[in-house]
C-alpha positions as CSV (number, residue, x, y, z in Angstrom):
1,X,11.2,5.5,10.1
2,X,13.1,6.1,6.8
3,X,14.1,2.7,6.7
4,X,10.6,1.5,6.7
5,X,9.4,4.5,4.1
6,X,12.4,3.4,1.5
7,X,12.0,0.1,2.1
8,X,8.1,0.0,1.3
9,X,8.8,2.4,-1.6
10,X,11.6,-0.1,-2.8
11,X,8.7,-3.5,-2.5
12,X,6.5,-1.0,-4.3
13,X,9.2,-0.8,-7.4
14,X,9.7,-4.4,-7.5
15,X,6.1,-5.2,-7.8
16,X,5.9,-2.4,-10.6
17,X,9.0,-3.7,-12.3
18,X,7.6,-7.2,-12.3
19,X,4.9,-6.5,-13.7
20,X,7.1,-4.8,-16.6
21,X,8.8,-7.6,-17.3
22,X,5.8,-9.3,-17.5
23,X,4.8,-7.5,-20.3
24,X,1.4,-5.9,-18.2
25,X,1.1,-2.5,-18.3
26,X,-2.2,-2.6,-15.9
27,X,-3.1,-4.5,-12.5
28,X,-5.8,-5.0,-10.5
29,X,-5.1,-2.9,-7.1
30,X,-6.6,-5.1,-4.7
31,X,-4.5,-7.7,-5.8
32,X,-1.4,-5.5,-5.8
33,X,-2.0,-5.0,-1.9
34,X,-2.4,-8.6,-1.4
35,X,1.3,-8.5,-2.9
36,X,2.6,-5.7,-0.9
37,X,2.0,-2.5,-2.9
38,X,1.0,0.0,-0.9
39,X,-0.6,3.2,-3.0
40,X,0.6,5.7,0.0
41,X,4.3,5.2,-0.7
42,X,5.1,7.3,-3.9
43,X,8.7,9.5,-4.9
44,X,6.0,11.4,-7.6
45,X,3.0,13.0,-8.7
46,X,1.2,14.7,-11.2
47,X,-1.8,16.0,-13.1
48,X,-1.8,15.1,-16.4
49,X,-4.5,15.1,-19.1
50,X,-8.1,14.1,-19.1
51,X,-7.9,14.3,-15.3
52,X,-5.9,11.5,-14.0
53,X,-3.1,11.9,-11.9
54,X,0.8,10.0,-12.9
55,X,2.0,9.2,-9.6
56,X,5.9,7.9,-9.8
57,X,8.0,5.0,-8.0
58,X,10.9,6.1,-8.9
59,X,11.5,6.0,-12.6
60,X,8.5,4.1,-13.2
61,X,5.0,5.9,-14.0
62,X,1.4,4.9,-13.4
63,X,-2.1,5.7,-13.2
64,X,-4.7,4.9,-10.7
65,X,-8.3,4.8,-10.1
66,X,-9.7,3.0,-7.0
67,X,-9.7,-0.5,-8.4
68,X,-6.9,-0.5,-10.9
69,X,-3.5,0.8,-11.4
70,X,-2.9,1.5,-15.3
71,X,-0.5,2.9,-17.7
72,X,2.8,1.4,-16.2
73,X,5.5,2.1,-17.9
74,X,9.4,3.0,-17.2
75,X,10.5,6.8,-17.9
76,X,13.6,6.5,-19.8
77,X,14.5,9.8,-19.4
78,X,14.6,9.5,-15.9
């Protein structure tokens, strides 16, 4: 069982990087999952302003709605 949680956490943070080093800070979610992602698997969360919630992979940060995930970036200070 933690094999298959670290792992999917792991594909999660390689689909996030990638998208980094793309230079794209924003995805379509749908076509994350087609990929792999899978929104369940996080090592984070918060609250943060205007109502949205920062959920973590790691030291990578993100927003989500129900069609998009948004605001990638890499915390530095992590």
């Amino acid at each position: 069982m933690q094999n298959r949680v670290f792992n999917q956490i792991t594909s999660n943070y390689k689909l996030l990087l990638g998208l980094l080093k793309k230079g794209r800070c924003s995805s379509d979610l749908y076509a994350l999952v087609d990929q792999g992602f899978n929104p369940a698997y996080i090592t984070g969360h918060r609250r943060i302003r205007y109502g949205h919630d920062e959920y973590r992979c790691f030291d990578i940060c993100y927003c989500q709605t129900p069609q998009k995930v948004f605001n990638i970036y890499k915390d530095e200070e992590s």
